[in-house]
Backbone as CSV, one residue per row, in Angstrom:
resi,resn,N_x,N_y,N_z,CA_x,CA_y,CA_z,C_x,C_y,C_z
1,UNK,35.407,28.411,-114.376,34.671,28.220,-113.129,33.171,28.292,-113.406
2,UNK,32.507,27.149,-112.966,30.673,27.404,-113.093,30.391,28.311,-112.352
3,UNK,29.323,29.309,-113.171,28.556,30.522,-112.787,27.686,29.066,-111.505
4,UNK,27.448,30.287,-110.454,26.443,29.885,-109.473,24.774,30.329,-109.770
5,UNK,23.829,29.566,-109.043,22.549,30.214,-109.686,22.668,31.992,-109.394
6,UNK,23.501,32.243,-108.099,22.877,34.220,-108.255,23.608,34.472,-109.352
7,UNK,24.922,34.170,-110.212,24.812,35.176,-110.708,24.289,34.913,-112.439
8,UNK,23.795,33.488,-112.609,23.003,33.581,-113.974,21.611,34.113,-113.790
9,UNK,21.084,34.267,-112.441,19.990,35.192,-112.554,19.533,36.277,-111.289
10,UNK,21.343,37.175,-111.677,20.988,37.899,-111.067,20.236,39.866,-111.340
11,UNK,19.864,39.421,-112.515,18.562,40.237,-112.900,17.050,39.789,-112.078
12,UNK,16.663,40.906,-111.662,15.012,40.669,-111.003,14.140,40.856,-111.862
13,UNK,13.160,40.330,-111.577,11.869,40.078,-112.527,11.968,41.849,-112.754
14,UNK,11.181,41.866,-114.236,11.067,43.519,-114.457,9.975,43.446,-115.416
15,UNK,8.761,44.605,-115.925,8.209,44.331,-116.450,8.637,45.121,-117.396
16,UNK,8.884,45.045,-119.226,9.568,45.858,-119.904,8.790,46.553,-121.065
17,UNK,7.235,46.116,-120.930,5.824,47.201,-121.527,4.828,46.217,-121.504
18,UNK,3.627,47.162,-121.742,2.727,46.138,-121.330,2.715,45.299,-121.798
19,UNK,2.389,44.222,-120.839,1.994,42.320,-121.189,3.350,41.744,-121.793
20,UNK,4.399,42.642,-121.181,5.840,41.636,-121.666,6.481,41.991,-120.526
21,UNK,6.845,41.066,-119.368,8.019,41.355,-118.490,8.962,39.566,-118.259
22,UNK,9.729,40.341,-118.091,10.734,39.250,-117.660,10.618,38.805,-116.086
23,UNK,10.831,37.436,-115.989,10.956,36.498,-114.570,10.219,35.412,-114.762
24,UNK,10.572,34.563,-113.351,11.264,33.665,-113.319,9.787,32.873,-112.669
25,UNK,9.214,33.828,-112.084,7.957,32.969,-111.055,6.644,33.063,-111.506
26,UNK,5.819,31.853,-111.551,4.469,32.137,-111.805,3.379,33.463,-111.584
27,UNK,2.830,34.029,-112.839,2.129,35.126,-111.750,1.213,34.636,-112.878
28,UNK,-0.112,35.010,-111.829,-1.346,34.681,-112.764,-1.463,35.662,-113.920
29,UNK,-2.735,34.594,-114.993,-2.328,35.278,-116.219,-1.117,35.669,-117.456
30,UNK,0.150,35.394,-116.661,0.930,35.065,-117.703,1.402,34.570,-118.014
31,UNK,1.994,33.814,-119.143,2.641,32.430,-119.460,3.534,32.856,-120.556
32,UNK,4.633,31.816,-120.242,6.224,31.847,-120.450,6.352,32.220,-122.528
33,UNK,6.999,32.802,-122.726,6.655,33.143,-124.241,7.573,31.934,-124.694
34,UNK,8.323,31.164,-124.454,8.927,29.966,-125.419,7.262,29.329,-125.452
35,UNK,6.256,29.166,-125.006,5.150,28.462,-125.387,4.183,29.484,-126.625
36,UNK,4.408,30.559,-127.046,3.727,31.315,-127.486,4.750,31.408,-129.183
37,UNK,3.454,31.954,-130.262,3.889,31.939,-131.161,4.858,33.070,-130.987
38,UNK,5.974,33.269,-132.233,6.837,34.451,-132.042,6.933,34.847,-133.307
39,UNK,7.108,36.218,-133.813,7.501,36.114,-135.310,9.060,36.859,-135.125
40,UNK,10.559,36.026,-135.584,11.467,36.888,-135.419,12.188,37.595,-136.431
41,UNK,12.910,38.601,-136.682,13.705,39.369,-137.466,15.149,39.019,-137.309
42,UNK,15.594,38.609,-138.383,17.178,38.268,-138.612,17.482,38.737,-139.908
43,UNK,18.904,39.524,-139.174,19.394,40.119,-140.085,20.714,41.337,-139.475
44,UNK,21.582,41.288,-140.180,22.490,42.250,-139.582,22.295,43.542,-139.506
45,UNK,22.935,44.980,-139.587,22.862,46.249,-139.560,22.654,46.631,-141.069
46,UNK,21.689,47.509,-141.120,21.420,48.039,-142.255,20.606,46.866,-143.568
47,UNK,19.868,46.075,-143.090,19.606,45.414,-143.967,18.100,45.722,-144.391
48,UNK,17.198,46.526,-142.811,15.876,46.974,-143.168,15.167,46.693,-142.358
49,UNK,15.513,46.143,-141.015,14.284,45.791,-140.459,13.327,46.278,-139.680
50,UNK,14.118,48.123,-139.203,13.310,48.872,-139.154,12.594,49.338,-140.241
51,UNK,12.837,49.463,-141.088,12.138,50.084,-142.060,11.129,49.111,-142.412
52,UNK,10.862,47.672,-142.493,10.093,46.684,-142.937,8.692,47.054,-141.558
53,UNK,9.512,47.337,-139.815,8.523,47.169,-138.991,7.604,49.012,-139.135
54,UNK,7.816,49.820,-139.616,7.726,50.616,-140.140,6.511,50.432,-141.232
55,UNK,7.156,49.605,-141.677,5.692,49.016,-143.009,4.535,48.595,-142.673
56,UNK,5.304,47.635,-141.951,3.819,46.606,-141.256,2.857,47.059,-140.336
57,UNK,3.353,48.474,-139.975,2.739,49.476,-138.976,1.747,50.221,-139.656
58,UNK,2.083,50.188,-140.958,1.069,50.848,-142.122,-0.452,49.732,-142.540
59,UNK,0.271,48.917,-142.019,-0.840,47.572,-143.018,-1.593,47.758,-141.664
60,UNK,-2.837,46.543,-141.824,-3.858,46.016,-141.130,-3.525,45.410,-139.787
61,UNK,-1.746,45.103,-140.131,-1.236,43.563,-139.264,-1.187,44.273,-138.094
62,UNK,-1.973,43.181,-136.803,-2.251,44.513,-135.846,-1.405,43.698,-134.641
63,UNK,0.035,43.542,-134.625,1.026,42.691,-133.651,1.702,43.519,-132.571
64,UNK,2.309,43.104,-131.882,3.056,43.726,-130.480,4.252,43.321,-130.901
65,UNK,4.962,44.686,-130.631,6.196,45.067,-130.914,6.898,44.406,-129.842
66,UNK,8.159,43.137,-129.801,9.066,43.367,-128.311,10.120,44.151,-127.642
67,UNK,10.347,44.458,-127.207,11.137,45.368,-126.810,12.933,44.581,-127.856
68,UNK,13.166,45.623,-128.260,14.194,44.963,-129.495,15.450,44.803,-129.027
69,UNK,16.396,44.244,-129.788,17.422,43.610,-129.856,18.516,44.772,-128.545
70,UNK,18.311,45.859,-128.805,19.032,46.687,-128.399,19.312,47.161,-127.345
71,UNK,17.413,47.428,-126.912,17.037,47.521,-125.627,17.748,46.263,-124.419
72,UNK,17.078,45.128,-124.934,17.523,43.976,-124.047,18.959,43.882,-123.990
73,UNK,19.822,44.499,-125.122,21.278,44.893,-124.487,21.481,45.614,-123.336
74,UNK,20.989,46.197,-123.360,21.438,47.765,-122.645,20.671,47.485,-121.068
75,UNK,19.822,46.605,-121.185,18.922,46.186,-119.805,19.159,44.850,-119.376
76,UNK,19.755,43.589,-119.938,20.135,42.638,-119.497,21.673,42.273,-120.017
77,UNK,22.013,41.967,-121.411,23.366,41.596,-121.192,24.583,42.272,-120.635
78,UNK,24.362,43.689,-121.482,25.554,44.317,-120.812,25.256,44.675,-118.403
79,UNK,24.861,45.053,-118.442,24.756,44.647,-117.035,25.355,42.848,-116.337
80,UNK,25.135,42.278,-116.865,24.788,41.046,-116.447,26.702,40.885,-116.577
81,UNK,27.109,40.895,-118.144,28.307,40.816,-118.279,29.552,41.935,-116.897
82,UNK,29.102,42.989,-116.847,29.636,43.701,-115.870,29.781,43.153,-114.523
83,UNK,28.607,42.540,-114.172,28.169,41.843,-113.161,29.385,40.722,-112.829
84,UNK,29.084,39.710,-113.790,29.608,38.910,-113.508,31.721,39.253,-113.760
85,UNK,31.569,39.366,-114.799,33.261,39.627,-114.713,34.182,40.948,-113.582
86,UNK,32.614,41.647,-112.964,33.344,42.086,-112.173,33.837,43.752,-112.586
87,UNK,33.029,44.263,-113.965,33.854,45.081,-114.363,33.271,46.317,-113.631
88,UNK,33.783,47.927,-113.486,33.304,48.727,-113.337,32.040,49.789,-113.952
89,UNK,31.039,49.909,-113.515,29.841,50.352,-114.361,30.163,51.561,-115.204
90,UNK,29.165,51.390,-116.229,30.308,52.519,-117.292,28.562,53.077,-117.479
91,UNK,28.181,54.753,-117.655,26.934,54.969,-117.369,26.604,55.322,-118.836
92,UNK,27.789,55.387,-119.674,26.963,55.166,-120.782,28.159,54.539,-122.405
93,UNK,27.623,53.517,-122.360,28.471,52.541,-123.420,27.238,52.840,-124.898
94,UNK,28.040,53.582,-125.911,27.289,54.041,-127.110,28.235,53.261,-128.228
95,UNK,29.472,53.507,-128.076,30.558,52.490,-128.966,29.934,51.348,-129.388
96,UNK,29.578,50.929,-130.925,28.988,49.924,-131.497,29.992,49.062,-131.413
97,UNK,31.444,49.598,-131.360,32.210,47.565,-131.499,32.279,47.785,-130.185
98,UNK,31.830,48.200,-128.945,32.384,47.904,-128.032,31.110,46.866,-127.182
99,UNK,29.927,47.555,-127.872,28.642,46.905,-127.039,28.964,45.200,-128.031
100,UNK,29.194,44.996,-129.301,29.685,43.745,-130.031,30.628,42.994,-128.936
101,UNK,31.447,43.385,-128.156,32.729,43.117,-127.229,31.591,42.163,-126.148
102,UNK,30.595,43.052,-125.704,29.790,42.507,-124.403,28.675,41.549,-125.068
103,UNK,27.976,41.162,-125.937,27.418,40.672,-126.871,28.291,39.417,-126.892
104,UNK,29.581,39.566,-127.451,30.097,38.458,-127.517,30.470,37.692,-126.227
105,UNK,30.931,38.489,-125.088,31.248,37.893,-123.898,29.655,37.394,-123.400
106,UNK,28.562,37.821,-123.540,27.392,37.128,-123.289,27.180,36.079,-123.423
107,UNK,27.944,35.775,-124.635,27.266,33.989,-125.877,28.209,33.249,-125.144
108,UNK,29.423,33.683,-124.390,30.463,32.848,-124.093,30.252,32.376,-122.696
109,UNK,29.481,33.298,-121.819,28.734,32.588,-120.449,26.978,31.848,-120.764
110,UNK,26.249,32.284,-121.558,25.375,31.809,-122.307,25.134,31.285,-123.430
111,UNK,25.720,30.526,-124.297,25.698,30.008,-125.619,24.141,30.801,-126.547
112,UNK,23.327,30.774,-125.640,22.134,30.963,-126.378,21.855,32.168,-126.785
113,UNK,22.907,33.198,-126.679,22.794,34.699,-126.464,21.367,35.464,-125.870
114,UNK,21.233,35.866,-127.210,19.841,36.798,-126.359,18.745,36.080,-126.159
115,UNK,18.908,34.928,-126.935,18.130,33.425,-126.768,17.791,33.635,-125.085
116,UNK,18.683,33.683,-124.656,18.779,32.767,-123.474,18.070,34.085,-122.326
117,UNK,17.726,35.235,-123.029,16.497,36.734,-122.574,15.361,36.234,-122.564
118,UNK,15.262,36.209,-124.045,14.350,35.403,-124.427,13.135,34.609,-123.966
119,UNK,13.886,33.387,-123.703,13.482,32.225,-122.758,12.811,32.594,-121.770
120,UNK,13.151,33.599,-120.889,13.017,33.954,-119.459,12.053,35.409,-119.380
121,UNK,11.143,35.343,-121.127,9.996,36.412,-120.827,9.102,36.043,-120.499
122,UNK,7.980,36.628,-120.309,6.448,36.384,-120.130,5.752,37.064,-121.231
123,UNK,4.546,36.786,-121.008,3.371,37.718,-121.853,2.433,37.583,-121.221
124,UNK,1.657,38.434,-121.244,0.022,38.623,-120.743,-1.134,38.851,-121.634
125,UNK,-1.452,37.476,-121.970,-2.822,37.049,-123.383,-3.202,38.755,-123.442
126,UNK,-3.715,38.670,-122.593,-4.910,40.119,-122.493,-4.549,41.475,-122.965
127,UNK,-2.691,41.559,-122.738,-2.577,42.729,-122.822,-1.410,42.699,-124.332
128,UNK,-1.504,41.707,-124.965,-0.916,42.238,-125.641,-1.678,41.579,-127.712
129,UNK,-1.076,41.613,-128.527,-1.747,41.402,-129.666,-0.753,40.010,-130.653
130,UNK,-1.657,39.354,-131.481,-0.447,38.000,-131.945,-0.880,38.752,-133.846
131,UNK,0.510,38.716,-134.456,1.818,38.160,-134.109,2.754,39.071,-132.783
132,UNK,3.230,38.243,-132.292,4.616,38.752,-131.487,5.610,39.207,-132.033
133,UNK,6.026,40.554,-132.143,7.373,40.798,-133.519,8.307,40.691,-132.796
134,UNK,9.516,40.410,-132.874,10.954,41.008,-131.862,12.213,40.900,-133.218
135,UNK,12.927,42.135,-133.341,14.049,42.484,-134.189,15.048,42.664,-132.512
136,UNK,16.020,41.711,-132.929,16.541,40.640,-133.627,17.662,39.765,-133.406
137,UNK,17.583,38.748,-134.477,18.613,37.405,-133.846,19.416,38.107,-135.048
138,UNK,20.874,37.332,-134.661,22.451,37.466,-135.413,22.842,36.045,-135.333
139,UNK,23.768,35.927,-136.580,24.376,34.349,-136.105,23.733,33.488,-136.038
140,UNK,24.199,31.952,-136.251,23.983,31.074,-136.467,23.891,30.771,-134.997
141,UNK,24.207,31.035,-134.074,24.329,30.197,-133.038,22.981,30.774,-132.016
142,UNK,22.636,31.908,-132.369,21.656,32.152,-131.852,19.789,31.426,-132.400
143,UNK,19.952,31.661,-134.176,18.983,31.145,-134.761,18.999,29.537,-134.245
144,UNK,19.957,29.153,-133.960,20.033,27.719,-133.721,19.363,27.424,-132.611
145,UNK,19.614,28.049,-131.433,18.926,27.663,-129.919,17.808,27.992,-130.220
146,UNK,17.151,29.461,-130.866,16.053,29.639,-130.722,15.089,28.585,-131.598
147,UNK,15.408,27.880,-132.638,14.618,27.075,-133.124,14.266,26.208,-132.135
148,UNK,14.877,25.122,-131.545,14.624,24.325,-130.485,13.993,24.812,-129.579
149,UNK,14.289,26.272,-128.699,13.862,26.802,-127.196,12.783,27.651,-127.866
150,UNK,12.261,27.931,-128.863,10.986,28.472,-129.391,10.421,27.554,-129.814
151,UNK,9.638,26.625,-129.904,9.358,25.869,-131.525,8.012,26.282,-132.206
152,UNK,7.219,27.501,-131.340,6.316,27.934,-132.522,6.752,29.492,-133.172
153,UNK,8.204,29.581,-133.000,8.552,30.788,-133.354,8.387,30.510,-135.249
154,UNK,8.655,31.834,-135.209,8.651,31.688,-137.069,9.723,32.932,-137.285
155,UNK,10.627,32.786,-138.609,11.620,33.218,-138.806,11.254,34.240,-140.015
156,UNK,12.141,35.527,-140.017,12.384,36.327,-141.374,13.869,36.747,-141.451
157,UNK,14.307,36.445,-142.484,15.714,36.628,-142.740,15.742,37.790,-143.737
158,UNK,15.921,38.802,-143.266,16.080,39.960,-144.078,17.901,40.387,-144.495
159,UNK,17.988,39.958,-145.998,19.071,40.384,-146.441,19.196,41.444,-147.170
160,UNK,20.825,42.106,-147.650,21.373,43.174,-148.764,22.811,43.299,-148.727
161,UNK,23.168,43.104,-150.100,24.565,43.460,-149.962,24.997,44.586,-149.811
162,UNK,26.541,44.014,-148.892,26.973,44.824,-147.871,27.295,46.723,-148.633
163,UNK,27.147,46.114,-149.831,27.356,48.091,-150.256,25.918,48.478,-149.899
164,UNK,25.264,48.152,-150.085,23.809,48.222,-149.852,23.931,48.626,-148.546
165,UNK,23.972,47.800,-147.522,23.893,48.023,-146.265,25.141,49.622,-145.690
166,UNK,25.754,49.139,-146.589,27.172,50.564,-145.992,26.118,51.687,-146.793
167,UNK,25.614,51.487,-147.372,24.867,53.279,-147.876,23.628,53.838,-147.087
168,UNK,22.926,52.675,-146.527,22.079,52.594,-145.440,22.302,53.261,-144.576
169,UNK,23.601,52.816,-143.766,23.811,53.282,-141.974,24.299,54.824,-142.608
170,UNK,25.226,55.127,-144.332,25.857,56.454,-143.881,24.257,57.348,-144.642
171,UNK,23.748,57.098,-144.807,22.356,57.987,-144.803,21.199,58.146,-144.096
172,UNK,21.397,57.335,-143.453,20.223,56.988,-142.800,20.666,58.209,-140.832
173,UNK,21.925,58.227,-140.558,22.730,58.861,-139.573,21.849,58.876,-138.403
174,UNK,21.694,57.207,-138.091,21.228,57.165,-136.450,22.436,57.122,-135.426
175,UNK,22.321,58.159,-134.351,23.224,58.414,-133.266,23.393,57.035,-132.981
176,UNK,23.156,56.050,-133.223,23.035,55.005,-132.483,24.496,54.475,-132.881
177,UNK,24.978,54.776,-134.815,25.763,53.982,-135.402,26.835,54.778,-134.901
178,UNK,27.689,54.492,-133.968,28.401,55.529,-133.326,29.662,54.771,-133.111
179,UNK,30.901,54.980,-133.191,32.175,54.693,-132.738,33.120,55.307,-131.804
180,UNK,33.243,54.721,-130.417,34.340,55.930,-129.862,35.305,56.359,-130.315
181,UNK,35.842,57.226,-129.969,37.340,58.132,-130.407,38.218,57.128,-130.820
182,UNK,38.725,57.290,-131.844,40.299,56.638,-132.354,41.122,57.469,-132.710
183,UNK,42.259,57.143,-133.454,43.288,57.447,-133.686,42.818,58.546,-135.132
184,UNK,43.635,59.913,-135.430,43.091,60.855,-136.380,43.373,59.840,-137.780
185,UNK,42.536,60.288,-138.722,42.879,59.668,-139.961,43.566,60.755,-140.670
186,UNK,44.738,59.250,-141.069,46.118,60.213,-141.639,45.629,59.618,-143.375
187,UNK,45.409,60.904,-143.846,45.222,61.340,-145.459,45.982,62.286,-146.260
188,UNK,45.843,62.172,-147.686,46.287,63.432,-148.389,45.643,64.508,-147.500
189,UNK,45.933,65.367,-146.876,45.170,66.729,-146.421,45.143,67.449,-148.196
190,UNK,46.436,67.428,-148.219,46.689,68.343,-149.667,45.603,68.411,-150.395
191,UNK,45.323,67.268,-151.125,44.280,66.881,-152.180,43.002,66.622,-151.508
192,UNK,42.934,66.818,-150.350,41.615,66.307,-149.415,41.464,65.092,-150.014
193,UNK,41.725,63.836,-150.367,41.401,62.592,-150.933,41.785,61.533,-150.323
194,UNK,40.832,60.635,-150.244,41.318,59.450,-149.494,41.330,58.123,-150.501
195,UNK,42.531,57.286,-150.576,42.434,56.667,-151.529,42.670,54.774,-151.284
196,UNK,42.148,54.390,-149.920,42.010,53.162,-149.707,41.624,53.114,-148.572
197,UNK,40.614,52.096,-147.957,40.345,51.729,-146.796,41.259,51.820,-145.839
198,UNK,42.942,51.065,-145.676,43.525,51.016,-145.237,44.029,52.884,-144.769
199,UNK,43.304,53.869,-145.006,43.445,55.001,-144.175,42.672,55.284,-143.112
200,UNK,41.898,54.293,-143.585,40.512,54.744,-142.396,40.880,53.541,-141.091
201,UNK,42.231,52.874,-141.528,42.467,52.074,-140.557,41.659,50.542,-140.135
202,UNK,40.945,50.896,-141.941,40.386,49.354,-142.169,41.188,48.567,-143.008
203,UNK,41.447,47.211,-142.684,42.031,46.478,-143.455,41.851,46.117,-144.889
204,UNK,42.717,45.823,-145.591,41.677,45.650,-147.229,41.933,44.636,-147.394
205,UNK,41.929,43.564,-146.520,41.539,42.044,-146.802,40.543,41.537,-146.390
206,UNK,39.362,42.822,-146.108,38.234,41.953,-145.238,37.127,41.887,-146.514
207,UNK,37.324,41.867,-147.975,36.761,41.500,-148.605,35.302,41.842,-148.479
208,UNK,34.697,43.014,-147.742,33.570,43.484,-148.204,32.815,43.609,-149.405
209,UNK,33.452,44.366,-149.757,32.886,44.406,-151.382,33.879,44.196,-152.103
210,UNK,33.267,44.531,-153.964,34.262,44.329,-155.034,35.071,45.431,-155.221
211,UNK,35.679,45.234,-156.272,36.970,46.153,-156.032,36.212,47.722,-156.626
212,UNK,35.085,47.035,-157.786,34.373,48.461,-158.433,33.624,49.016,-157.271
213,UNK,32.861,48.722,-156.460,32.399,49.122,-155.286,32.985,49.870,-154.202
214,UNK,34.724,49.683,-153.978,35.359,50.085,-153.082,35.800,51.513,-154.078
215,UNK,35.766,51.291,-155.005,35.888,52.581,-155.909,35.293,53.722,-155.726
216,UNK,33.791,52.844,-156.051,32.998,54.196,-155.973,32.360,54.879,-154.852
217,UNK,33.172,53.696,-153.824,32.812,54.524,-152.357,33.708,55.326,-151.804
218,UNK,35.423,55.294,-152.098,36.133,56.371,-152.024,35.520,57.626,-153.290
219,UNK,35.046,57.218,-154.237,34.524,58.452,-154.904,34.083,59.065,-154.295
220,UNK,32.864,58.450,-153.858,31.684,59.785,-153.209,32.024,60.195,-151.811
221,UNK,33.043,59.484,-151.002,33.395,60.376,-150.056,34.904,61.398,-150.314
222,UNK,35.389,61.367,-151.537,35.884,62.234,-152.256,35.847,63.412,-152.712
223,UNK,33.708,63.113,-152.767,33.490,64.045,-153.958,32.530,65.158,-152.460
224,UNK,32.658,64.531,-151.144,31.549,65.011,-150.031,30.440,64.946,-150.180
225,UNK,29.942,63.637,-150.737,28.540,63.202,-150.380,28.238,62.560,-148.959
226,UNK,29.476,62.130,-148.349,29.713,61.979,-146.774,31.136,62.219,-146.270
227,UNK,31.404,62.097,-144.822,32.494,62.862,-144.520,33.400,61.525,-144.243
228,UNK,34.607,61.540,-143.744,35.873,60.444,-143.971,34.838,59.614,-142.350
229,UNK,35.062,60.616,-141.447,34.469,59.871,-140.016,33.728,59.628,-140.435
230,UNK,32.393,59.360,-141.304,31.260,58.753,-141.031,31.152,57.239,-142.104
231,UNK,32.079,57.116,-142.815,32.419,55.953,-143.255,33.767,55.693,-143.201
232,UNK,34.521,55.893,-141.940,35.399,54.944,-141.580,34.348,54.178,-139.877
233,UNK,33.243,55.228,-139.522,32.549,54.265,-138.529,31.614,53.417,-138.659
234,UNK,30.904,53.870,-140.206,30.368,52.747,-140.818,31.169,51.685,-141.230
235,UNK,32.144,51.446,-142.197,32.363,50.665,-142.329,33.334,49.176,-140.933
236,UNK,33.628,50.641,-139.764,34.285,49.567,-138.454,32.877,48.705,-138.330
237,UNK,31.776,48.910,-137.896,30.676,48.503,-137.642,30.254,47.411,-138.728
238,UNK,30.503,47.824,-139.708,29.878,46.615,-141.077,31.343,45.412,-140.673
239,UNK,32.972,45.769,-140.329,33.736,44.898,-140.042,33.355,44.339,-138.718
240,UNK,33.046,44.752,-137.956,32.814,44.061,-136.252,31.762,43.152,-136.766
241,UNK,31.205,43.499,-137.386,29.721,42.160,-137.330,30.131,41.034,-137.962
242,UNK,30.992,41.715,-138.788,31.220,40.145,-139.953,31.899,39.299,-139.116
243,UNK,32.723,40.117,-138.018,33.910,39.131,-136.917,32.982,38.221,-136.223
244,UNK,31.376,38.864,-135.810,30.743,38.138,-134.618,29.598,37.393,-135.356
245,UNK,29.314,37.387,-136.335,28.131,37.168,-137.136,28.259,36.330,-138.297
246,UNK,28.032,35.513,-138.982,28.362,35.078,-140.176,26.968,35.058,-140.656
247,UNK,26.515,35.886,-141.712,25.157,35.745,-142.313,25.263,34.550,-143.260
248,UNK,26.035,33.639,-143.554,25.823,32.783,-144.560,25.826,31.373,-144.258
249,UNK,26.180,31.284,-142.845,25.996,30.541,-141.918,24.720,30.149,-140.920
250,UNK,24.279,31.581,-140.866,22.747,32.080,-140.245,21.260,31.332,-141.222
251,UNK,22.272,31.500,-142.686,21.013,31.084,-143.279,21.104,29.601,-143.441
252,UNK,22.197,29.214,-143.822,22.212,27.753,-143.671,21.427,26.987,-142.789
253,UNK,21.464,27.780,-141.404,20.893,26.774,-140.096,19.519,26.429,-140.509
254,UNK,18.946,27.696,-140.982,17.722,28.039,-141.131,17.015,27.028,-141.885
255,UNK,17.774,27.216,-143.287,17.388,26.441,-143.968,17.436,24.822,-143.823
256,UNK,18.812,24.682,-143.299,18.179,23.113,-142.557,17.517,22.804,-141.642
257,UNK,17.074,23.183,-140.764,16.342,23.118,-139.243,15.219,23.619,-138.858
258,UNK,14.741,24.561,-139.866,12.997,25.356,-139.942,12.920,26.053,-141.152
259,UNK,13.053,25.146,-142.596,12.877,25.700,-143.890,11.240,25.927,-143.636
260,UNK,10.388,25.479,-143.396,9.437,25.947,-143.739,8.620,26.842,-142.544
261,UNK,9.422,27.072,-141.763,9.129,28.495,-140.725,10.082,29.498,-140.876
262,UNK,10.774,29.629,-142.182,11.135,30.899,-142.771,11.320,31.053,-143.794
263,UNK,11.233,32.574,-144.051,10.947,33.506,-144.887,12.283,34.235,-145.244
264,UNK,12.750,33.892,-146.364,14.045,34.668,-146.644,13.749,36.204,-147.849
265,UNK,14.340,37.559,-147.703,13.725,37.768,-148.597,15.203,39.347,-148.600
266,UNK,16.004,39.239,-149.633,16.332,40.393,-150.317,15.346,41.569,-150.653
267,UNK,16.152,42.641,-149.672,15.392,43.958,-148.819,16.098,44.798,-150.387
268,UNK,17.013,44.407,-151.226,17.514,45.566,-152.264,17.127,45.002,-153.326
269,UNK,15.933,44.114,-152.935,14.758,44.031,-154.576,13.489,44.302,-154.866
270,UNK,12.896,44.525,-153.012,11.608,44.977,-153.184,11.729,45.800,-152.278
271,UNK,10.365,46.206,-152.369,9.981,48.360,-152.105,9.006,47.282,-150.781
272,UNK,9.361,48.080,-149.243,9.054,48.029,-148.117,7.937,47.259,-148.218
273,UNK,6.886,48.156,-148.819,5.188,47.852,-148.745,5.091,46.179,-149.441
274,UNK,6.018,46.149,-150.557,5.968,44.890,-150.904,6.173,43.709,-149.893
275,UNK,7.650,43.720,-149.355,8.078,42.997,-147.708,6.625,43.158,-147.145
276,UNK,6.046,43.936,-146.626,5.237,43.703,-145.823,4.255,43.100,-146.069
277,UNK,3.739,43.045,-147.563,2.758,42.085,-148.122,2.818,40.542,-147.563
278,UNK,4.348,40.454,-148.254,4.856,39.341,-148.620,4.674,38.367,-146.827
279,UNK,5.154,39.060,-145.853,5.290,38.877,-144.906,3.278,38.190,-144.081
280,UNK,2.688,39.302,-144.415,1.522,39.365,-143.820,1.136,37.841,-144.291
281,UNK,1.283,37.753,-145.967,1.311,36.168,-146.896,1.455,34.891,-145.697
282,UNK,2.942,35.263,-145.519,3.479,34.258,-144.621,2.891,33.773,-143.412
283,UNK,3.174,34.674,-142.779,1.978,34.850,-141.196,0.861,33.862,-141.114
284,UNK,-0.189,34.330,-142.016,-1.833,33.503,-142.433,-1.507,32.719,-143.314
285,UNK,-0.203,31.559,-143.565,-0.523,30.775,-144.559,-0.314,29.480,-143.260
């Protein structure tokens, strides 16, 4: 059934920090950000891109942060999705595959995903600073709209392999990387040892890593360098993305459709300050 205009915009104009609000109607002084340069961050969980905006906060580069990937979840899609399907308001959704669940039901009434947030910001010259940063696009299908519905955006594709990224989220321990309650994990208690993914109730055909890698990550949670829950919720989270996300697909687009408005750059070969060099490079060339 076609959505009607209330309910594809039935969010009200809001302003979400200075010189960035969302809506729909002319107000003096600000103009629509698909006309404005953008600089964006792509890249899945744990690959760096806080830590890169972190960097660039150190340098000279003197840009406006957008309100990130996460936020605009939590303030437009998931609402919007509730909205429309009707569901009951839930006052606080922290479950990472579950907010992936509403994310995905987003792209499926909007193709353009957060693209399609995006589109429908403002800016205010005066109040805010260029470059424009915003972390971040996922997927191919998102980098795709936004090339077209941006066209002075500019791209950074921040990669790392996925052991890389799984050592990230279990050290790094933001409340954020969070999984609701499941089912107890059934292990040797005896030997305290866990000796395959498939205990943690992950499949071992999802081909994450190599087989020496899956080794030495039951090692060290073997040996209690982390606990069984905190990489069986890392690794649900590293599986949910791969379901909604294809990074190898993401880069493809890229590379055919705005090779030379991006910047690809392996985050597990250079040291932050370097990225941020490299980046600033990009920007002023």
């Amino acid at each position: 059934m076609p959505l009607n205009q209330k309910q594809t915009e039935s969010i009200e104009s809001i302003e979400l920090s200075s010189g960035i609000r969302y809506g729909l109607s002319a107000v003096d002084g600000w103009l629509p950000l698909v006309e404005q340069p953008l600089f964006i961050l792509v890249g899945l969980t744990g690959v760096g891109k806080s830590t890169l905006i972190n960097a660039l906060s150190d340098t000279e580069l003197n840009f406006t942060l957008f309100p990130n990937r996460r936020t605009l979840t939590d303030k437009f899609i998931i609402p919007t999705v509730m909205q429309i399907d009707g569901a009951e308001k839930e006052d606080d959704i922290t479950c990472r595959v579950t907010r992936f669940s509403y994310t995905r039901r987003y792209k499926e009434l909007f193709p353009e995903g957060i693209v399609h947030i995006l589109s429908k910001l403002q800016i205010n010259p005066s109040q805010v600073c260029f470059p424009l940063l915003f972390d971040g696009l996922r997927g191919k299908q998102e980098v795709k709209y936004a090339i077209k519905i941006l066209p002075k955006a500019q791209f950074l594709v921040l990669e790392a392999p996925n052991y890389v990224r799984l050592e990230r989220l279990l050290t790094r321990r933001d409340l954020f990387d969070r999984i609701a309650q499941s089912s107890p994990i059934k292990y040797n208690y005896n030997e305290n040892k866990i000796s395959s993914f498939a205990e943690l109730g992950i499949p071992e055909d999802t081909n994450l890593f190599a087989h020496e890698e899956t080794q030495e990550i039951l090692a060290k949670v073997n040996k209690g360098y982390f606990s069984i829950h905190e990489l069986r919720d890392c690794l649900k989270i590293i599986v949910a993305e791969k379901c909604n996300y294809n990074p190898y697909e993401t880069r493809s687009i890229l590379e055919d459709l705005a090779p030379s408005r991006t910047l690809f750059i392996n985050t597990n070969s250079y040291a932050p300050h370097l990225i941020a060099q490299e980046v600033q490079s990009f920007l002023s060339s």
